[in-house]
C-alpha positions in Angstrom: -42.2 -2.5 -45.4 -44.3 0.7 -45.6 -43.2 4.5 -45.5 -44.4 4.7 -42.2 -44.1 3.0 -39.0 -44.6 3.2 -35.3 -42.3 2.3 -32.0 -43.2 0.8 -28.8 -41.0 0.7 -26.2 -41.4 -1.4 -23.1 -41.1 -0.1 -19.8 -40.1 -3.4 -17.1 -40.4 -1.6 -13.5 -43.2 -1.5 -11.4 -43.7 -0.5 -7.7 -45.5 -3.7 -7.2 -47.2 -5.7 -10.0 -50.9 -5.7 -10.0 -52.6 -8.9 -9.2 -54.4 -9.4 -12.4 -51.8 -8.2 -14.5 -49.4 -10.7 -17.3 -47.4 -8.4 -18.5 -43.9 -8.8 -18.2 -42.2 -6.5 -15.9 -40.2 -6.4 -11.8 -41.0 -5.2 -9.3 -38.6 -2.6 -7.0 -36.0 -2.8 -9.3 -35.1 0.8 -9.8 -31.1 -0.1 -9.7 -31.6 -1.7 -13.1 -33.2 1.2 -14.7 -29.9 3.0 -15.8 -28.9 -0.3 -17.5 -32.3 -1.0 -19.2 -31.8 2.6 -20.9 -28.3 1.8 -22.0 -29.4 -1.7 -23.4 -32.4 -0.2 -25.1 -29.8 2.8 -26.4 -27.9 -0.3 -27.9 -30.9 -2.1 -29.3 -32.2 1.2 -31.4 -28.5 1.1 -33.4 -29.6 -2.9 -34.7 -32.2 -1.4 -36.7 -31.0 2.0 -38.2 -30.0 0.8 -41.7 -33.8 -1.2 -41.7 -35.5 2.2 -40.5 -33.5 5.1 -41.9 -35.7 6.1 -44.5 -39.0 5.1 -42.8 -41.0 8.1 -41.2 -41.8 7.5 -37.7 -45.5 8.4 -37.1 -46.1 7.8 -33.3 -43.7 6.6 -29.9 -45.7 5.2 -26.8 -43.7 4.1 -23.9 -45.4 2.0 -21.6 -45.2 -0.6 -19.0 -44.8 -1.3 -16.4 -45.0 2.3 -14.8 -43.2 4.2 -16.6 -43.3 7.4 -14.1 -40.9 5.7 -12.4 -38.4 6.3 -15.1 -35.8 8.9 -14.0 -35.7 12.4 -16.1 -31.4 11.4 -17.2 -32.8 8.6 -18.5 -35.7 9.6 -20.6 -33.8 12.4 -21.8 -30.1 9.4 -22.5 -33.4 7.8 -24.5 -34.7 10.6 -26.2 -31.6 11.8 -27.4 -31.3 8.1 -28.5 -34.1 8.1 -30.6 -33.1 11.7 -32.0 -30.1 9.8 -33.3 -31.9 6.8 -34.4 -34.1 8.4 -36.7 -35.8 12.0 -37.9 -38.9 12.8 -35.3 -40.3 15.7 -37.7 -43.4 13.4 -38.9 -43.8 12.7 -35.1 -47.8 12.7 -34.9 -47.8 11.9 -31.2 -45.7 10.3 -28.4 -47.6 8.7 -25.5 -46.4 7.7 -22.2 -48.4 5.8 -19.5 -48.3 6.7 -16.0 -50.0 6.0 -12.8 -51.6 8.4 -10.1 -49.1 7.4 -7.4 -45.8 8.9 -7.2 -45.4 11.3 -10.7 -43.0 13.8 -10.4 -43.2 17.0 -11.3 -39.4 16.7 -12.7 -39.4 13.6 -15.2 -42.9 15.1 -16.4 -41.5 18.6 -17.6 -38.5 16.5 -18.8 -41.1 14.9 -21.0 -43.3 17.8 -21.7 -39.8 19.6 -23.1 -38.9 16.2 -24.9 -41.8 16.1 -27.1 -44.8 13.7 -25.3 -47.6 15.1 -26.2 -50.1 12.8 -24.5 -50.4 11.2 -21.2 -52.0 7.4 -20.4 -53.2 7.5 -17.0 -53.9 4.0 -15.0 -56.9 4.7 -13.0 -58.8 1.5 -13.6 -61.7 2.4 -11.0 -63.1 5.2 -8.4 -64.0 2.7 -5.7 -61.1 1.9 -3.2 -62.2 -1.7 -2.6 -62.1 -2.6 -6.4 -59.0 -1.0 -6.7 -57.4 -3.4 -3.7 -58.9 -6.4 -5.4 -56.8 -5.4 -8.5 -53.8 -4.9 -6.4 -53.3 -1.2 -7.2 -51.1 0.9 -5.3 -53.0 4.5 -5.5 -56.6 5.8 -4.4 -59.3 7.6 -6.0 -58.8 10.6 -5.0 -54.9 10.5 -6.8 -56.7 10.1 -10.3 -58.1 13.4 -10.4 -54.8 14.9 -8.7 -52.7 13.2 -11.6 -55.2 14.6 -14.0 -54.7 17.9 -12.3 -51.1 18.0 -12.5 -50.7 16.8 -15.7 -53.0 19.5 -17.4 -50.8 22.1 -15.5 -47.9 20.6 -17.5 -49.6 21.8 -20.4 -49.4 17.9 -21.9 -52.4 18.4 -24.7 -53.8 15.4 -24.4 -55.0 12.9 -21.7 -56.1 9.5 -21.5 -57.5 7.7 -18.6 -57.6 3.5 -18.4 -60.5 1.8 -16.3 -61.4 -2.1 -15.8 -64.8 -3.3 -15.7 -65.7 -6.6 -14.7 -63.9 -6.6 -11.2 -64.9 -8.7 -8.5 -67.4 -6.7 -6.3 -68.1 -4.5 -8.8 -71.9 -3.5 -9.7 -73.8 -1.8 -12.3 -73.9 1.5 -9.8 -70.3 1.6 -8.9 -69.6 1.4 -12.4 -72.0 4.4 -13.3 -70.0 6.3 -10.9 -66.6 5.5 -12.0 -67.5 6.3 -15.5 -69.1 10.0 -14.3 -66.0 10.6 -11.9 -64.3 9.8 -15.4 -66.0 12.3 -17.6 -65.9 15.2 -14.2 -61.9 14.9 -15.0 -62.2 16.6 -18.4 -60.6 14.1 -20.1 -61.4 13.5 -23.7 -60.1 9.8 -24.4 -61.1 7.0 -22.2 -60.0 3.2 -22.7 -62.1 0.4 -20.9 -60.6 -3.1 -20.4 -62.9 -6.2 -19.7 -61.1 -7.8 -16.9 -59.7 -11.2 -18.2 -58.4 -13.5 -15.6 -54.6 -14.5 -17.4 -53.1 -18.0 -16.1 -50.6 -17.8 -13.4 -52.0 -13.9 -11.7 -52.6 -14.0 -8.3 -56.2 -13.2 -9.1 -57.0 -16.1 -11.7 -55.4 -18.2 -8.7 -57.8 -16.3 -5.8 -61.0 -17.1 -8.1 -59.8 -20.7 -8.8 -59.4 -21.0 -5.1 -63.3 -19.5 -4.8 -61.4 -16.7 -2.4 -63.3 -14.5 -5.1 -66.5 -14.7 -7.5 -66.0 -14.1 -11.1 -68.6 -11.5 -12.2 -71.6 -13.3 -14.4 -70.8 -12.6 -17.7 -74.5 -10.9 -18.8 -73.3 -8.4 -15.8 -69.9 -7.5 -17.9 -72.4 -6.8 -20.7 -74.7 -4.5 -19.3 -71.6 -3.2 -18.0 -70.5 -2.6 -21.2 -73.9 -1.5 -22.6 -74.1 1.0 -19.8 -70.7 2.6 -20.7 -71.6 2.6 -24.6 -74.5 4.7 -24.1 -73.7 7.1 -21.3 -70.4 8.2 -22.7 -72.3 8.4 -26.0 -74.4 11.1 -24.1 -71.7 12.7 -23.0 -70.4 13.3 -26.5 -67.6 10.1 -26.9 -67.2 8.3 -30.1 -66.9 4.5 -29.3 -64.3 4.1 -32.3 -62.8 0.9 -31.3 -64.1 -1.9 -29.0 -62.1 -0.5 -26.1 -61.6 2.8 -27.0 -63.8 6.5 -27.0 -62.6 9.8 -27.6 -64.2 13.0 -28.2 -63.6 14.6 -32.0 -59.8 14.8 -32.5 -59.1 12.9 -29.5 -58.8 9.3 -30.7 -55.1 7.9 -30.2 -52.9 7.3 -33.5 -50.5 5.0 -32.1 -53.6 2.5 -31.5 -55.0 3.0 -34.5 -51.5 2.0 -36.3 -52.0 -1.6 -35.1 -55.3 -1.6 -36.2 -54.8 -0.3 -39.7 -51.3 -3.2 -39.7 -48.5 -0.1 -40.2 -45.3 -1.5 -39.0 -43.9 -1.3 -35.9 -40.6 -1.4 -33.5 -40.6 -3.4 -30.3 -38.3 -2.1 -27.9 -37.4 -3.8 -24.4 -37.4 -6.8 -22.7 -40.7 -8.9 -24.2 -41.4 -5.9 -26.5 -43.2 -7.7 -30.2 -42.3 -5.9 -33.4 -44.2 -6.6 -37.3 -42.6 -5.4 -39.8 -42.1 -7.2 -43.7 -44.7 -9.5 -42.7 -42.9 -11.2 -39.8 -43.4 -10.5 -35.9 -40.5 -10.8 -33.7 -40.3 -10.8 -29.7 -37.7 -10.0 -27.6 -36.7 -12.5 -24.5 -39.0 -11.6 -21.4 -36.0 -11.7 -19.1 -34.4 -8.1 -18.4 -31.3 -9.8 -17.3 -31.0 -11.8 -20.8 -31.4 -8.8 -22.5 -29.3 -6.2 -21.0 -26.9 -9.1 -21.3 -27.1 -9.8 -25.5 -27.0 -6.3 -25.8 -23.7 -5.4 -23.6 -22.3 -8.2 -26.0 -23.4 -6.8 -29.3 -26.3 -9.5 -29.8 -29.5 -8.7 -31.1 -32.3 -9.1 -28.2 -34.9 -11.2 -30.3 -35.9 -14.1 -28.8 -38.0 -15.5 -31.6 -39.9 -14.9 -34.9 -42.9 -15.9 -36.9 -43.4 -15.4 -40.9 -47.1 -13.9 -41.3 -48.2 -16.6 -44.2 -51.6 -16.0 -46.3 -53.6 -17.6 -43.5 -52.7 -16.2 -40.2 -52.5 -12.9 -42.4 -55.9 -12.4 -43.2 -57.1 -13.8 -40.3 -55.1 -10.7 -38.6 -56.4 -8.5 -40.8 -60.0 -9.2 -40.1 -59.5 -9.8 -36.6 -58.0 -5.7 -36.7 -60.4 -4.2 -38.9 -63.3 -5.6 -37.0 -62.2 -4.3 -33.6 -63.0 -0.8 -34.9 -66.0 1.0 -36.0 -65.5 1.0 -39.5 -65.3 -2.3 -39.9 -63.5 -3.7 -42.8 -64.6 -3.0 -46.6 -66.4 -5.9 -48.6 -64.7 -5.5 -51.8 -61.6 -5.5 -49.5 -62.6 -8.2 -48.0 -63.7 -10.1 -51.0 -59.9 -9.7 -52.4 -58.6 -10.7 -49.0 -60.7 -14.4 -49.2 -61.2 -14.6 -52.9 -64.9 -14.6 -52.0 -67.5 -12.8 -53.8 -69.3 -10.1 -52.0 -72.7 -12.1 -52.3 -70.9 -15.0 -50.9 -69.7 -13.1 -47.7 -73.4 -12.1 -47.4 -74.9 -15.5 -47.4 -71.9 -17.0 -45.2 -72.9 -14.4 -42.3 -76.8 -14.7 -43.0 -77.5 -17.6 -43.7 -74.8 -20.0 -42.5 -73.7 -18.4 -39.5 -77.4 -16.1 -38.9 -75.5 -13.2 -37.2 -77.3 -10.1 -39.0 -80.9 -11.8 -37.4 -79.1 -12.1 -33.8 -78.0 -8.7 -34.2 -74.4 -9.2 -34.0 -73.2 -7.9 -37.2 -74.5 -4.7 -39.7 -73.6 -3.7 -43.4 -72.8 -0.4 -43.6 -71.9 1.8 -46.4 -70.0 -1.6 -48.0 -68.7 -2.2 -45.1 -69.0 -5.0 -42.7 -68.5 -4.4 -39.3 -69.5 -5.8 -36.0 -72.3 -4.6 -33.6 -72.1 -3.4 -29.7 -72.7 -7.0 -28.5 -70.9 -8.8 -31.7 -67.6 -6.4 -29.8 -68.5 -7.6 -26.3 -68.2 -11.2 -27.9 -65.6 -10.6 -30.7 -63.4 -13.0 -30.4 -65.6 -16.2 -31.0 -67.5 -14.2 -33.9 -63.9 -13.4 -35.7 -62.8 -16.4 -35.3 -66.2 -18.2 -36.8 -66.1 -15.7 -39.9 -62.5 -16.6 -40.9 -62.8 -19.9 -40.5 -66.5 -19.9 -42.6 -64.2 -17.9 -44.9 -60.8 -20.1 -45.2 -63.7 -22.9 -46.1 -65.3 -21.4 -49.0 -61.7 -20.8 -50.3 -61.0 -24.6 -49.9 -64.4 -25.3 -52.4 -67.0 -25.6 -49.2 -69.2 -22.6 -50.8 -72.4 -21.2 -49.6 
């Protein structure tokens, strides 16, 4: 294990779960909040001998909707986690909300508690879009959350929006993203909608009671987004992420750059020492391991050699820096020529524009992002080949 790591702990309550949402969490189950805090309390005191001398770097909270967590109980869990471990090398703590129903109450609790930056669910400006997603709140509550949060003095704000949404055009998309930038906000994150198996919104486009967006339309979406918030002065520094200078979010980029982290909650994955564990994604069987002194995890996997570099080049490449050849070279036992010829020659993605060295770096261009995951996963396995004697 490193010096450092990270905690994220998993919010399970929602209003009413969004229709294109897989995530685990309830919905209107408020009465089981108190018991999810104590649980969670009991879950932190597992891992104290394994974390004691670690320096936490970042908390995020999320969900779920976490604004639906009473002030007692974030303030039962903070004082938790003061207990737990030693917050002076906090670097931020993040909790997501929605626009709907914040109170004024659990967001001083937070503000006094230490959160120093707010994750706002907005996902879109237009009312319709926002009722094909299932969402609960209209446009005109994303600028009053932003509103209200600022006069909280919170220091930093995010806001989340989906593109791709059923009904969605190039124009209302162009809108969202200027009502976005109107708000003041300095980081934005922008989620391709993916349709996950068993949401009531895969089911409506299986049933053809909604049309899929073309996928060349989710690129110019995508384009259109990189460039005008370009423009307006935001650093695309992952594939989902832009921020304005000093604005990017640490907790992200600790998954990126593979420092260890603590899952906490129902369904909540942790890494640390090369293994991931995940915790049952069943509130009930979790509050009930915990009242009994059991540990929460439902299962674990041992990172081996493969699936480790394949996660570290998967990582690196989300981001704009890429990953480093000589790093690279190390992680695959391939020379840096080699690595060269494999994406030039074998696989031609530097002539279609999908790839670009830079500064000894590899990393992957504004449409190799858009198409990321079947250009990672053609690199690694170009790359496992060559290791197995199949050279260039």
């Amino acid at each position: 294990m490193s010096d450092n790591f990270s905690i994220y702990i998993h919010f399970p309550f929602c209003e009413r779960k969004c229709n294109y949402c897989s995530f685990y969490s309830l919905d209107n189950k408020p009465d089981l909040i108190p018991q999810w805090t104590e649980a969670l309390c009991q879950e932190l005191e597992f891992y104290e001998e394994q974390f004691q001398n670690k320096n936490l770097q970042t908390l995020y909270i999320g969900g779920g909707s976490p604004n639906l967590l009473p002030a007692e109980s974030f303030e039962q869990l903070f004082s938790a986690l003061k207990d737990f471990t030693d917050l002076n090398h906090l670097k931020e703590f993040t909790v997501e909300i929605n626009p709907n129903n914040i109170k004024g109450r659990l967001l001083r609790t937070m503000r006094n508690n230490g959160v120093d930056r707010i994750s706002i669910g907005a996902q879109s400006f237009f009312q319709d879009e926002l009722n094909v997603l299932g969402r609960l709140h209209a446009p005109k509550q994303i600028k009053q959350a932003v509103v209200r949060v600022k006069n909280f003095n919170f220091p930093r704000i995010s806001l989340d929006f989906i593109f791709g949404i059923p009904g969605q055009n190039l124009n209302t998309w162009r809108t969202t993203l200027e009502q976005a930038v109107n708000t003041g906000v300095e980081h934005l994150s922008l989620y391709n909608l993916s349709y996950e198996p068993g949401t009531p919104l895969t089911q409506k486009v299986k049933s053809g009671h909604k049309d899929a967006l073309d996928e060349d339309l989710e690129w110019q979406m995508y384009k259109q987004a990189h460039e005008y918030l370009a423009q307006q002065g935001f650093e695309h520094y992952e594939i989902s992420s832009w921020a304005k200078p000093g604005a990017r979010s640490i907790h992200n980029q600790t998954y990126w750059n593979g420092t260890d982290y603590l899952g906490l909650g129902p369904a909540a994955h942790s890494y640390y020492s090369r293994t991931r564990r995940w915790n049952s994604a069943d509130l009930q069987n979790y509050i009930d391991n915990l009242s009994q002194n059991r540990r929460p995890t439902f299962e674990k996997e041992n990172i081996d050699d493969y699936k480790y570099r394949l996660e570290k080049l998967f990582l690196s490449l989300r981001t704009n820096q890429g990953i480093n050849l000589s790093e690279l070279s190390d992680l695959y036992l391939i020379p840096e020529k080699s690595i060269k010829t494999i994406v030039d020659k074998e696989l031609g993605y530097r002539k279609n524009n999908l790839v670009v060295f830079s500064k000894n770096n590899l990393k992957l261009s504004l449409r190799g992002w858009f198409l990321s995951n079947s250009i990672i996963a053609s690199l690694a396995s170009k790359f496992d080949s060559y290791q197995k004697g199949d050279q260039p």
